[in-house]
C-alpha positions, -999 to +999 in steps of 0.1 A: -813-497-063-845-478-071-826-442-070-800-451-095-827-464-112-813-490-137-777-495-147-773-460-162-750-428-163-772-401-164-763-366-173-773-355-136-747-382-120-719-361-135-699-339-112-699-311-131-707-280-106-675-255-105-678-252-068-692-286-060-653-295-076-635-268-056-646-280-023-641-315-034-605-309-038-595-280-022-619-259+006-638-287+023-611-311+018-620-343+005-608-378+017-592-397-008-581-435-011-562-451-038-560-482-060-532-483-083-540-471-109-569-449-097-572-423-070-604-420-056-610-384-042-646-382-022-668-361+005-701-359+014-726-337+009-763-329+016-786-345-010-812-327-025-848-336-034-845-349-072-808-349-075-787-380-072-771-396-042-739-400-061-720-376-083-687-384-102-661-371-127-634-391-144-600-372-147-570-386-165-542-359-168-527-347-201-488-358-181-502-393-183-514-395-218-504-370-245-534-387-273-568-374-263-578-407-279-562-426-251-574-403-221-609-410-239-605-446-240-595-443-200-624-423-190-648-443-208-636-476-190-637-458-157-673-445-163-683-477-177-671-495-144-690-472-122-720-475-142-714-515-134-707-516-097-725-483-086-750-501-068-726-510-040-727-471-028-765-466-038-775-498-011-752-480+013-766-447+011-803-457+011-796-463+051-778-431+055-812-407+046-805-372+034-764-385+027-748-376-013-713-381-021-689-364-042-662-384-060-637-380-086-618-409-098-582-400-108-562-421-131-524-423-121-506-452-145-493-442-178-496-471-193-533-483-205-551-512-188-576-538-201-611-532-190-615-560-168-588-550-148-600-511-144-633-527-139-623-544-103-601-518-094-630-493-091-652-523-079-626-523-053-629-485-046-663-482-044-663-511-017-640-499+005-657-466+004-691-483+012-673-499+041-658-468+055-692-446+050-708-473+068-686-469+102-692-431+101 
């Protein structure tokens, strides 16, 4: 885990380029899996000297929850879950040299969950996407 560094977010794992998010979701295509109650939207990219093999966004849509305080409390759990388990795609990609990835986890329910149970749910996610980047 020496590129991720320690058990961090850092501002430079955010997903935050406009067209890094357009061909995420709509000119590359991504590939997406889901996990009720996330969506997990992902592609590959290049990586670049100094930037991050990973790069993710947490979206949870205004149809789900009207109170930004619960859309808050969602995307917080989800980031804190990555920032957990996020070593499972870093050990992955450290055999695939010159491999980044671009994900966006999508939340779907409209009811809230406890953390532990969002917690294994993008546990889950992030395995099965190590699995499947590792048959490619």
């Amino acid at each position: 885990m020496s590129e991720s560094g320690t058990m961090t977010f850092r501002k430079e794992e955010r997903l935050c380029g406009r067209t890094l998010i357009e061909k995420l979701f709509h000119k590359e295509g991504g590939r997406s899996m889901a996990a009720f109650p996330l969506r997990l939207v992902y592609m590959k990219t290049g990586a670049a000297d100094g930037a991050p093999a990973v790069q993710m966004l947490v979206s949870v849509p205004k149809r789900c929850f009207k109170r930004a305080v619960k859309r808050n409390r969602v995307k917080r759990q989800v980031r804190e879950a990555y920032r957990k388990n996020k070593h499972i795609l870093y050990d992955k990609l450290q055999g695939c040299g010159g491999t980044g990835l671009a994900m966006a986890f999508i939340w779907i329910d409209d009811k809230l969950w406890d953390s532990p149970k969002v917690e294994l749910k993008v546990a889950n996610l992030m395995q099965r996407l190590a699995e499947k980047l590792g048959r490619e």
